[in-house]
C-alpha positions as CSV (number, residue, x, y, z in Angstrom):
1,X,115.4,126.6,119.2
2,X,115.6,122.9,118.9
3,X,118.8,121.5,117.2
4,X,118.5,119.0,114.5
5,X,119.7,116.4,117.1
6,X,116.6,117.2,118.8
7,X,114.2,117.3,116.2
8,X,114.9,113.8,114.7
9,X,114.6,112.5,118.7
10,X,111.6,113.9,119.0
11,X,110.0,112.4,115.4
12,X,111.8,108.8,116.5
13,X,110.3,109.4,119.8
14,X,106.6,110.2,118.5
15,X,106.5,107.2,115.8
16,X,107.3,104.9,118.8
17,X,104.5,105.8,120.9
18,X,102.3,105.8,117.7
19,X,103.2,102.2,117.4
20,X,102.5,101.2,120.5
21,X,99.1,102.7,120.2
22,X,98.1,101.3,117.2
23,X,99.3,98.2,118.4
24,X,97.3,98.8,121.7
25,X,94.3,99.0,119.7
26,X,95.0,96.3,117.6
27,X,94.4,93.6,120.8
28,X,91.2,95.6,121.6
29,X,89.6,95.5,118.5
30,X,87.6,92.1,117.2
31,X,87.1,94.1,113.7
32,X,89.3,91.8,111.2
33,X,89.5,94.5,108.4
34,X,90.3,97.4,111.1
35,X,92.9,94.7,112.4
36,X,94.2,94.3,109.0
37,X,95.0,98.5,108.6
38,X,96.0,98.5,112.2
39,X,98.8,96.2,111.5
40,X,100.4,97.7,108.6
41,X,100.0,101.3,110.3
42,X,102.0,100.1,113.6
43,X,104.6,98.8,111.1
44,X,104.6,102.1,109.1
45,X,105.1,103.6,112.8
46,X,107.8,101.4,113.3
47,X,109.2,101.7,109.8
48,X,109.2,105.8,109.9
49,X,111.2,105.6,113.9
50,X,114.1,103.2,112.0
51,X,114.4,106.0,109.4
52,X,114.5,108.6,111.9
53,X,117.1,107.0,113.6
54,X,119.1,106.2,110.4
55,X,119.1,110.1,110.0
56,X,120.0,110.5,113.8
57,X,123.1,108.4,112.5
58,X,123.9,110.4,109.8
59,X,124.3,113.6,111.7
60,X,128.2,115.1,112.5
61,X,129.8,112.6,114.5
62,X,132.0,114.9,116.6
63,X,132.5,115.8,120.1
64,X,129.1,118.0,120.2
65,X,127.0,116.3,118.8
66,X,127.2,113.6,121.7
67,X,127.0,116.4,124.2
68,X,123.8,117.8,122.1
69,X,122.5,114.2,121.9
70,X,122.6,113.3,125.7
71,X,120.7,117.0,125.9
72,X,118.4,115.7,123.3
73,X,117.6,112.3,124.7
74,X,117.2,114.1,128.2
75,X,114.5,116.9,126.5
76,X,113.0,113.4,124.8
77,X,112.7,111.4,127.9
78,X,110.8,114.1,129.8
79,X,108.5,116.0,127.4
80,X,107.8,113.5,124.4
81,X,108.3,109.9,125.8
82,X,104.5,108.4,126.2
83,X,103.1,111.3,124.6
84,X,100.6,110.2,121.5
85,X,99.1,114.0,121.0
86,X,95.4,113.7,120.0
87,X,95.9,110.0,121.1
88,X,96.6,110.8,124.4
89,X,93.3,111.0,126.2
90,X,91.8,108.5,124.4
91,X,90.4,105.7,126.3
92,X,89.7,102.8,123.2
93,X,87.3,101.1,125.3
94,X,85.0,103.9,125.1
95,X,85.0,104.5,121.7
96,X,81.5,102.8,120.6
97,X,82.4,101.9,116.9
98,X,85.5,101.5,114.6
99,X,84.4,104.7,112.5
100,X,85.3,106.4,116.3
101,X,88.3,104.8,116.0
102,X,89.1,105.9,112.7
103,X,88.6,109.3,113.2
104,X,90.6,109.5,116.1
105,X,93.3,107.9,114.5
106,X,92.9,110.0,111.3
107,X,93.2,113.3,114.0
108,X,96.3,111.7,114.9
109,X,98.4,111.4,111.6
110,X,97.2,114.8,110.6
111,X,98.6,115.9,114.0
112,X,101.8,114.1,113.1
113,X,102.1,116.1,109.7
114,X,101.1,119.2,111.4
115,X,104.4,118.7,113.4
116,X,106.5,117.4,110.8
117,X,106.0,120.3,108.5
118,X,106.8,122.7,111.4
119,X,110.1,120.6,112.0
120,X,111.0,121.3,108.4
121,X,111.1,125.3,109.3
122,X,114.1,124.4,111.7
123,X,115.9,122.0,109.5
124,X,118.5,123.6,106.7
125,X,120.2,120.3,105.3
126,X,117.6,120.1,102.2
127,X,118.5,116.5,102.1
128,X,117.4,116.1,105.6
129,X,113.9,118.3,104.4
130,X,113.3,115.8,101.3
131,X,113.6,112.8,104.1
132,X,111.3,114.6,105.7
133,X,108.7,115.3,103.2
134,X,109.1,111.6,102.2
135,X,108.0,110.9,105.8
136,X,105.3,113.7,105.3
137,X,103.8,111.9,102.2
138,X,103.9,108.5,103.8
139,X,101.9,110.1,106.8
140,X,99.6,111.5,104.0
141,X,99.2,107.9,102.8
142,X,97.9,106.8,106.1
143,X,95.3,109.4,106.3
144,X,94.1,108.6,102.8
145,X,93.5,104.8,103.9
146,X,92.0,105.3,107.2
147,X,89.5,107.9,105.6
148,X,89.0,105.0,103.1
149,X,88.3,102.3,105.3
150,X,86.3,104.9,107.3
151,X,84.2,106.0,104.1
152,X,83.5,101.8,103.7
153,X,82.2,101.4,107.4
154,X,79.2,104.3,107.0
């Protein structure tokens, strides 16, 4: 079982490397509205990894939890770091349209919830699990607009 140390590593770790793609996309895209939601999703990305790590910071500042955090940050680095789940194999130049894009970015978030609810079943700190589902409906949010802006370009 991961420990929460873990868990809130792994959720900083995965809204970085959303950011990066959705920024990555952002310079590959000559679609100004698609730019526009682009944008504001890397920032959400970036927004949801600071309050991660602010959680990270709450957590018991003794002697074990640095030991568990150097563990954590070593699990991190090797399994999580650079991975983008359903974003992973995509290659954004051969996507032929934005709706393409969309879609594969919509997979993503739901991906991302998909995880973050099963993070809450190892969580027991129900202010950490109310975070969380803040996080969660944020996430939610983002699907909402993309299939939105996805509904406006069929």
């Amino acid at each position: 079982m991961f420990s929460i140390t873990e868990i809130i590593a792994i959720a900083v770790q995965l809204e970085i490397n959303g950011e990066k793609t959705y920024r990555k996309a952002l310079e590959a895209s000559e679609d100004t509205g698609l730019n526009d939601l682009l944008q504001w999703m890397a920032d959400e990305e970036r927004a949801h990894a600071e309050q991660f790590s602010q959680l990270q910071e709450k957590i018991a500042d003794d002697e074990e939890s640095h030991r568990v955090q150097k563990m954590s940050d070593s699990l991190v680095d090797t399994f999580i770091k650079g991975q983008t789940f359903s974003l992973e194999e995509v290659n954004f130049s051969d996507l032929r349209d934005s709706g393409e894009l969309i879609e594969t970015f919509i997979e993503f978030e739901k991906d991302t919830i998909l995880f973050y609810d099963m993070l809450k079943s190892f969580i027991l700190d129900e202010k950490i699990i109310q975070q969380l589902d803040g996080i969660i409906k944020e996430e939610e949010i983002h699907v909402q607009k993309l299939q939105e802006l996805l509904l406006k370009n069929v």
